[in-house]
Structures are given as C-alpha cells and as structure tokens.
Residue frames relative to the residue before (quaternion, step in Angstrom):
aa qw qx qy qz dx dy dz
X 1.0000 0.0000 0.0000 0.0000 0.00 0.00 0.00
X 0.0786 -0.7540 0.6389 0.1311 3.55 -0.89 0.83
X 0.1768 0.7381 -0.6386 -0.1268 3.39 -1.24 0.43
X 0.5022 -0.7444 0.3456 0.2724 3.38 -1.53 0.17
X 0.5280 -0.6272 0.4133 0.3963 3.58 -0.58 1.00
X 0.3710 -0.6818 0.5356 0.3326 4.09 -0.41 0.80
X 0.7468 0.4447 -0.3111 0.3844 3.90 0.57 -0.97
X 0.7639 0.4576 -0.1120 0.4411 3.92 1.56 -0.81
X 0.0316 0.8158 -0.4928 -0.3011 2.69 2.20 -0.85
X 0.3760 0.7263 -0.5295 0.2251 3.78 0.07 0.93
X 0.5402 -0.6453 0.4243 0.3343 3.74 -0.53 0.28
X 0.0767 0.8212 -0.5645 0.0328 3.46 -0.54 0.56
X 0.2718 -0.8483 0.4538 0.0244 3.14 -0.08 1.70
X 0.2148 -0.8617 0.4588 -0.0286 3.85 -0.74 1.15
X 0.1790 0.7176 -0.6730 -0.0018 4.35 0.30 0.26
X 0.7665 0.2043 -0.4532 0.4066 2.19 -2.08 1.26
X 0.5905 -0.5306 0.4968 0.3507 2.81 -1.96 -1.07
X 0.5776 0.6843 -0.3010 0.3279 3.44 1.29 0.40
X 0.7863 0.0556 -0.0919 0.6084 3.63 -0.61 1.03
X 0.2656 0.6186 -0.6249 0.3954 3.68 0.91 1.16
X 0.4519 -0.7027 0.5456 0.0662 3.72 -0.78 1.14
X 0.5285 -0.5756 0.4700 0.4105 3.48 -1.04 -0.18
X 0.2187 0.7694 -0.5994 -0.0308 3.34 -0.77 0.58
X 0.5008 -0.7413 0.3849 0.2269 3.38 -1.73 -0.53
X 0.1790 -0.7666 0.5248 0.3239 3.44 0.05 0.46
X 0.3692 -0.6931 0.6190 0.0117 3.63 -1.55 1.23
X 0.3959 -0.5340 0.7082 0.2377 3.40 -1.08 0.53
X 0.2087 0.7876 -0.5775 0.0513 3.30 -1.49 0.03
X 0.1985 -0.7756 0.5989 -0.0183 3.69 -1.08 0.91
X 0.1035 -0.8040 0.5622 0.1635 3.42 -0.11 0.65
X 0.4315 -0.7264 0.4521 0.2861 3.61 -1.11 0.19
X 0.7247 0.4361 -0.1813 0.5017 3.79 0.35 0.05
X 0.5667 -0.2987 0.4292 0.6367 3.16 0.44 -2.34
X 0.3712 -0.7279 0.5536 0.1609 2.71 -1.08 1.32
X 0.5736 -0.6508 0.4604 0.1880 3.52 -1.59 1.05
X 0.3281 -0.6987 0.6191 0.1442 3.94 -0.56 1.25
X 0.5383 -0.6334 0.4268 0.3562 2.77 -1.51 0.40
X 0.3937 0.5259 -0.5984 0.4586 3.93 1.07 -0.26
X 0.9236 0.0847 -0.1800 0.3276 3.81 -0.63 -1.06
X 0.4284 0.5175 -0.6822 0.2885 2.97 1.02 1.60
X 0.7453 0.5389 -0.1764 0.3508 3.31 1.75 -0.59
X 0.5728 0.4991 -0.2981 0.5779 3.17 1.71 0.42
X 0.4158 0.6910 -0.5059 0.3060 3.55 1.38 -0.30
X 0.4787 -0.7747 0.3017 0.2821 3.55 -1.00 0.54
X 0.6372 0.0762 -0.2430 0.7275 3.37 1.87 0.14
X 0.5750 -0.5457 0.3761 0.4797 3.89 -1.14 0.86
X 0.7059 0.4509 -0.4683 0.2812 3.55 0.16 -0.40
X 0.5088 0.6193 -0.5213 0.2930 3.71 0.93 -0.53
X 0.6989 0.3736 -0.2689 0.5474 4.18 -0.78 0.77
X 0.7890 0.2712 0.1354 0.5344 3.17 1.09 -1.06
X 0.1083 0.8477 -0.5100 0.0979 3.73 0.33 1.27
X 0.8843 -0.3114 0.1494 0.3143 3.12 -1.80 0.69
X 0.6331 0.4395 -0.2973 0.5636 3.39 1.32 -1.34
X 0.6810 0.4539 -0.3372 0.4653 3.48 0.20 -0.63
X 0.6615 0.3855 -0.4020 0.5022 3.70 1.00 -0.09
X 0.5334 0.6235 -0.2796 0.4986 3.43 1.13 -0.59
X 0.7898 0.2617 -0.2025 0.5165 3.44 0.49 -0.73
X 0.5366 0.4657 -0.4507 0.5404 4.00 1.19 -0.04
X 0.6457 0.5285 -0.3737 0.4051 3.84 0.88 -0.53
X 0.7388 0.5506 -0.1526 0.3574 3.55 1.32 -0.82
X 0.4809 0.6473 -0.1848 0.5618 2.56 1.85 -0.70
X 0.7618 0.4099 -0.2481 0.4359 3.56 0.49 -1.39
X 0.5156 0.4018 -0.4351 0.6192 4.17 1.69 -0.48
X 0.7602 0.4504 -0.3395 0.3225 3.36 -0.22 -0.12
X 0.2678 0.6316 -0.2314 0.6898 3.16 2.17 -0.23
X 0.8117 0.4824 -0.1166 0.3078 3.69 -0.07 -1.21
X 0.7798 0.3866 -0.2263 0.4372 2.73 1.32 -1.44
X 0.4479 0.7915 -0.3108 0.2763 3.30 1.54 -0.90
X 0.2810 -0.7323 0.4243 0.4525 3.39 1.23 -2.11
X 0.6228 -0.6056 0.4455 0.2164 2.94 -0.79 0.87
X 0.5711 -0.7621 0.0907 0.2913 3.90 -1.10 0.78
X 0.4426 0.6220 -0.5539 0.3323 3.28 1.59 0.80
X 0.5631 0.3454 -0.3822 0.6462 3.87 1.14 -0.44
X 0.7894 0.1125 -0.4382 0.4149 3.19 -0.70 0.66
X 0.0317 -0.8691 0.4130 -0.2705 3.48 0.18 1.03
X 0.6412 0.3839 -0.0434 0.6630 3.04 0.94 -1.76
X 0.7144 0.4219 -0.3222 0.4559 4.01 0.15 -0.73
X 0.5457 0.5488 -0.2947 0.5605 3.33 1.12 -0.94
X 0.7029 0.3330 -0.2879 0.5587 4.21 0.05 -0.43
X 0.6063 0.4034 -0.4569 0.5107 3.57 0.45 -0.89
X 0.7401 0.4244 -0.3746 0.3629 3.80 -0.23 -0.80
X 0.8325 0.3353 -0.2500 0.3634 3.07 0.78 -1.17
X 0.4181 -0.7360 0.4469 0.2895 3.63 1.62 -0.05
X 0.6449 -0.0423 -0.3799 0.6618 3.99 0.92 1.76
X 0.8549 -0.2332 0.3318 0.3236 2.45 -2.24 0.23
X 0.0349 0.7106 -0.7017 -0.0380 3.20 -1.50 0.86
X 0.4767 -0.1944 -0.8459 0.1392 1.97 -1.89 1.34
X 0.5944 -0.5938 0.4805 0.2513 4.16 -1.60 1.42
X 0.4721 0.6563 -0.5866 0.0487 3.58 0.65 -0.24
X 0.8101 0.3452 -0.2683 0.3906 3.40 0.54 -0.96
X 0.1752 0.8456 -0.4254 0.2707 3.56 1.58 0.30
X 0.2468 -0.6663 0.6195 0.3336 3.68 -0.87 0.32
X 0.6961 -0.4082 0.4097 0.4253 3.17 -1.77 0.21
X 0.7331 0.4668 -0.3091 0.3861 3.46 0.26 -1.21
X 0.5839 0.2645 -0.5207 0.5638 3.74 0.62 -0.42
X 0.7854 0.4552 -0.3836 0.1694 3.81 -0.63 -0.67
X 0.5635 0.4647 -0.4025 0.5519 3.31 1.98 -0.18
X 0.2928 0.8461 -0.2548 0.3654 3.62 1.55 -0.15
X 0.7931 0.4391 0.1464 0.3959 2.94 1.45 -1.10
X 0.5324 0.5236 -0.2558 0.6140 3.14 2.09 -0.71
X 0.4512 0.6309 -0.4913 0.3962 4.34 0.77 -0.48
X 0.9170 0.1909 -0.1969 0.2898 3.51 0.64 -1.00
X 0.1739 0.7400 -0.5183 0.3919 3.08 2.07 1.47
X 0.0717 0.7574 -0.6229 -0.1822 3.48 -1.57 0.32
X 0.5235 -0.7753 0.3523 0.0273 3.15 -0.92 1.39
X 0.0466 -0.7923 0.5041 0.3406 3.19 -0.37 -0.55
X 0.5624 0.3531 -0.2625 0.7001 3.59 1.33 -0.04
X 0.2488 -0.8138 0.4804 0.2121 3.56 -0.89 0.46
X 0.1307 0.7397 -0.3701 0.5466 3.14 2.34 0.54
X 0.8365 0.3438 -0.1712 0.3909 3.56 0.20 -1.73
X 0.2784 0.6500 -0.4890 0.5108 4.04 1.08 0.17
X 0.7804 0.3177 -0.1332 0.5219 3.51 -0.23 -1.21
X 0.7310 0.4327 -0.3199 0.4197 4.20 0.59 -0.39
X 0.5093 0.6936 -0.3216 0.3951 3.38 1.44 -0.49
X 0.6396 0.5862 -0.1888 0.4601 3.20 1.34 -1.93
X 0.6608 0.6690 -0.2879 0.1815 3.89 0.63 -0.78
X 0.5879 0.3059 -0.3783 0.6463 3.33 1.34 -0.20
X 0.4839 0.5764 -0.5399 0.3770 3.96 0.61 0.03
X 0.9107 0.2189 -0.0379 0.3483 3.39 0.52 -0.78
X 0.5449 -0.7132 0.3049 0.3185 3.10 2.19 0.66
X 0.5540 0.6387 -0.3695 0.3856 3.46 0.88 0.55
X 0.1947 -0.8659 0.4416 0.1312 3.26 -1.02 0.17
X 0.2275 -0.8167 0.5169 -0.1189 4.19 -0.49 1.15
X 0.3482 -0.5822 0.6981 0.2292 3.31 -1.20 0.32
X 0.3669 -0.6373 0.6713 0.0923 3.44 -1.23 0.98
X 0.1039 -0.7783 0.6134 -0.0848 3.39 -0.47 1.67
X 0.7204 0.5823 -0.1455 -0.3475 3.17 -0.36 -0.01
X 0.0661 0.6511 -0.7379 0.1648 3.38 -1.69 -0.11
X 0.6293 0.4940 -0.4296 0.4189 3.48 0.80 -0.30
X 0.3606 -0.8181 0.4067 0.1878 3.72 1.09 0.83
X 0.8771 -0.1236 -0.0391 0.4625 3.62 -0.95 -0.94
X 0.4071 0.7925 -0.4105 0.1943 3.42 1.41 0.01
X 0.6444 0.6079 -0.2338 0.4006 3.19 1.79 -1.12
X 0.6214 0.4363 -0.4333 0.4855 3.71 1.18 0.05
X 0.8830 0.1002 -0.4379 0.1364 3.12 0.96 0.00
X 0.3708 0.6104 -0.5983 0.3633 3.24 1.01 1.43
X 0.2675 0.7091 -0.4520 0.4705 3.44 1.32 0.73
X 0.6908 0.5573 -0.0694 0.4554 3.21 0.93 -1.47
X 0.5899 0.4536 -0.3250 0.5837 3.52 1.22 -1.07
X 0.5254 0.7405 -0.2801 0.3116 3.29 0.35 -1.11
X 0.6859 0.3520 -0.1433 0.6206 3.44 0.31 -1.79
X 0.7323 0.4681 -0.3294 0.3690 3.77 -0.04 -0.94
X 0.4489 0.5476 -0.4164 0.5703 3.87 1.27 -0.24
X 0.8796 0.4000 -0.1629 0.1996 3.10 0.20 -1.27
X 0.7034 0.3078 -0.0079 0.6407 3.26 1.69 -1.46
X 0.3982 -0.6616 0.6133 0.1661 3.55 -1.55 0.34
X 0.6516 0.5078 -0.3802 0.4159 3.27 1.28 0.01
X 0.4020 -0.8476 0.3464 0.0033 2.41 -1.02 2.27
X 0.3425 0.8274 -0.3763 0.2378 3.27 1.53 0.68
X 0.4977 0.7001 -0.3528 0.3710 2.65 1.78 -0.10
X 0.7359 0.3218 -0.3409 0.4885 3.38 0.64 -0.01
X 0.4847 0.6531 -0.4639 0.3512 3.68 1.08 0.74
X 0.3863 0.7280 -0.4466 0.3482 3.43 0.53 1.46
X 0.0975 -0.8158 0.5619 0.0960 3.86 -0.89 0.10
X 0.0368 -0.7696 0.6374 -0.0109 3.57 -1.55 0.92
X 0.3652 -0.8242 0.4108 0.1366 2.90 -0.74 1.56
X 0.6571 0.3728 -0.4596 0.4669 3.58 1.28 0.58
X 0.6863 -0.6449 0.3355 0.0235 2.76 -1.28 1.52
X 0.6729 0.5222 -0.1915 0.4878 3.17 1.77 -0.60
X 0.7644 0.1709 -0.3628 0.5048 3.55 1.24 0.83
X 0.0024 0.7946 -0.6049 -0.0525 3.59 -0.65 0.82
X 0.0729 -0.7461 0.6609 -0.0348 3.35 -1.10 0.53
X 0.4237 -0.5073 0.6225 0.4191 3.37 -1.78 -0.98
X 0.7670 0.2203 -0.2041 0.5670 3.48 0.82 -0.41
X 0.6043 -0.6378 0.3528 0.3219 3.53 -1.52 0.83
X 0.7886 -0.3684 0.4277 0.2438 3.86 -1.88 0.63
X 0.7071 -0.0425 0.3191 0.6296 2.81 0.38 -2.29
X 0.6070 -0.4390 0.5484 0.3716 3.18 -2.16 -0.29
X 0.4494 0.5369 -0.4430 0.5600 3.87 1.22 -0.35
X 0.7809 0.3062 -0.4374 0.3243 3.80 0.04 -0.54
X 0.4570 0.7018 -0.2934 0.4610 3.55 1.60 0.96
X 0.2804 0.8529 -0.3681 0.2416 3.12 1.58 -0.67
X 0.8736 0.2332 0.1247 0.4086 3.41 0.28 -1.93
X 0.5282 0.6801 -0.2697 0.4309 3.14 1.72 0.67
X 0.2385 0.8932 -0.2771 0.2617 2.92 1.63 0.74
X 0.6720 0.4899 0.1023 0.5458 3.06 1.31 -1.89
X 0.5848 0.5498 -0.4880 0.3429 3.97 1.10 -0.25
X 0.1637 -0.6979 0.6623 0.2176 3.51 -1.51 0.67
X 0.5330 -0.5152 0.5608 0.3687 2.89 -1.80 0.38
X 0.2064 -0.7792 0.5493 0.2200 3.24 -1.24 0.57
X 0.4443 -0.8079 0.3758 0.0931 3.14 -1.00 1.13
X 0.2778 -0.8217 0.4963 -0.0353 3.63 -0.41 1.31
X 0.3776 -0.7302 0.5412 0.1768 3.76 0.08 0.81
X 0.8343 0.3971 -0.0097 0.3823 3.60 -0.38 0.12
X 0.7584 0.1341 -0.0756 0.6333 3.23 0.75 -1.28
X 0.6551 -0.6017 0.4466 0.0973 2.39 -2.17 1.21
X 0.4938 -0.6717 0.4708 0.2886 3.37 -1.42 0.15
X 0.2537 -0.8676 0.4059 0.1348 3.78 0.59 0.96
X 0.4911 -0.5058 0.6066 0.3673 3.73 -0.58 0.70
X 0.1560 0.6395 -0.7503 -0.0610 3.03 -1.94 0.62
X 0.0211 -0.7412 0.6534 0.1529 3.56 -1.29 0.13
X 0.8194 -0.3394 0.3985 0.2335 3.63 -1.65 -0.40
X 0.1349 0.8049 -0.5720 -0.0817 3.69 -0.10 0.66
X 0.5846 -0.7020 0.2176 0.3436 3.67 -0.64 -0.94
X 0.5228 0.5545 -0.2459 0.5989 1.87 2.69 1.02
X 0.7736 -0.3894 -0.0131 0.4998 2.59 2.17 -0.14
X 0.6935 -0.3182 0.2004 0.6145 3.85 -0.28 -0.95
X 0.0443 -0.8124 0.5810 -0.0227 3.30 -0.74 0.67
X 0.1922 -0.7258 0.6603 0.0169 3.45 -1.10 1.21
C-alpha cells in the first residue's frame, strides 16, 4: 500500500498489514489530467502536479476527515447511505450489489472496481474491457461465496438473459428476496462453467 504523507506529500510505501497508520481515502477529480503515480514519483519536488493549494486543501480535508469520525462512529450513517449493515461482512450479495446503481462512474469499467473490497475479492483492472468487468466481478464472488443471492436479480429488457446479472441496476429491487427454506435438503456447491452453473 502506498500512501502520501499530507505534510511531505512523499510516498510512504507499506507491505502487509503491519505499521499501516491511519489514513484517508479522498475522492477526487482532477481538472485537465490527472497526475500518475510514475510522474508523481519522479516529479522533481513533491509539489510539482500537485501544488500548495491542492496540499492545503488535501490537509483540510483529512482534519475535517478527523473531526467527522472514523468508520466505527459513523457506522449507522454509513448503512443508512449505503442501505445494509455495516461493517458488510455478513451482508448478502444482493443487498451489497444493491448499492452499486447509485454509483457514478466515469468509466463504466470502474462500477464493477469500486464493489471489490465490498465483497473481498480480487481482479485485474483492465481497462477498456467495459461492462465485461461486472461480469467477471460476478465470477469472482461466485469462486469465492455460496451465497446464492447472487443470482437474485431482474431485467426488465427482454433482450438479455443469462444466469448471472448485466449490471448492478439489474439489482435495484433485490432488496426484499428471502431465501427459501427447505427442511432436509442440502445446499449443493455450485460454480461457473462455459456452459453454465454447475452443481
């Protein structure tokens, strides 16, 4: 994990999970072109890409960050907005994919990357390979989980059917599904073929 010291603006590289500080993750829009991390890390002083105001306002941001609270106190705001339980671990898929409809993107690639620490998965970041990434998103979770909410979704155009959802919009209304319960019978692995679901 790299992050950037707000007062040195310097990288400070972290592996693992040890001695990883508090930090914040920022939104952010740049206005032109946005600044990589090669020519943030070759720039010849940290501020070049990246001026004072822009440090000034990443420093304010991060007290104001601080003062707010951090994401056990804000917990409750953090579910209201996001509409389940937070912390998501025991979340179903459907409520947490529930939730991506009222992402906006600017890449439509990045819909489906957002969702990945939600659901504890990992992906290569293609992109250009547009909607393809939600649904190897989709493969992804199904390696990983048995919850078959994943296929508890609906699209009201007729012109794509599958076993696995389109989009995160074809979540919307998957809030409310129950699992129905069966006395007796087991829950059967399943996984992905290339012909389909297979138990």
């Amino acid at each position: 994990m790299r992050l950037i010291h707000t007062s040195t603006l310097s990288f400070h590289e972290f592996l693992g999970d040890h001695n990883v500080p508090l930090y914040a993750i920022l939104s952010h829009v740049w206005e032109e072109e946005e600044v990589s991390y090669h020519d943030f890390a070759t720039a010849e002083s940290p501020s070049e890409g990246f001026d004072s105001a822009s440090s000034s306002i990443l420093q304010s941001k991060v007290q104001n960050w601080l003062k707010i609270g951090i994401r056990k106190s804000l917990a409750d705001h953090i579910s209201t907005a996001a509409g389940f339980a937070f912390p998501p671990i025991a979340t179903s898929v459907d409520a947490k994919m529930s939730w991506a409809p009222k992402r906006e993107t600017t890449r439509p690639e990045d819909i489906a990357y957002c969702l990945l620490g939600l659901f504890d998965v990992n992906m290569p970041l293609l992109y250009g390979e547009g909607d393809k990434a939600f649904l190897r998103l989709q493969q992804e979770i199904i390696k990983s989980s048995n919850d078959q909410f994943i296929f508890a979704w609906t699209r009201e155009d007729s012109l794509f059917n599958g076993i696995i959802a389109y989009s995160p919009a074809d979540f919307k209304d998957s809030t409310d599904v129950m699992p129905c319960e069966m006395p007796g019978l087991p829950q059967s692995p399943y996984s992905i073929m290339n012909l389909g679901i297979r138990d």
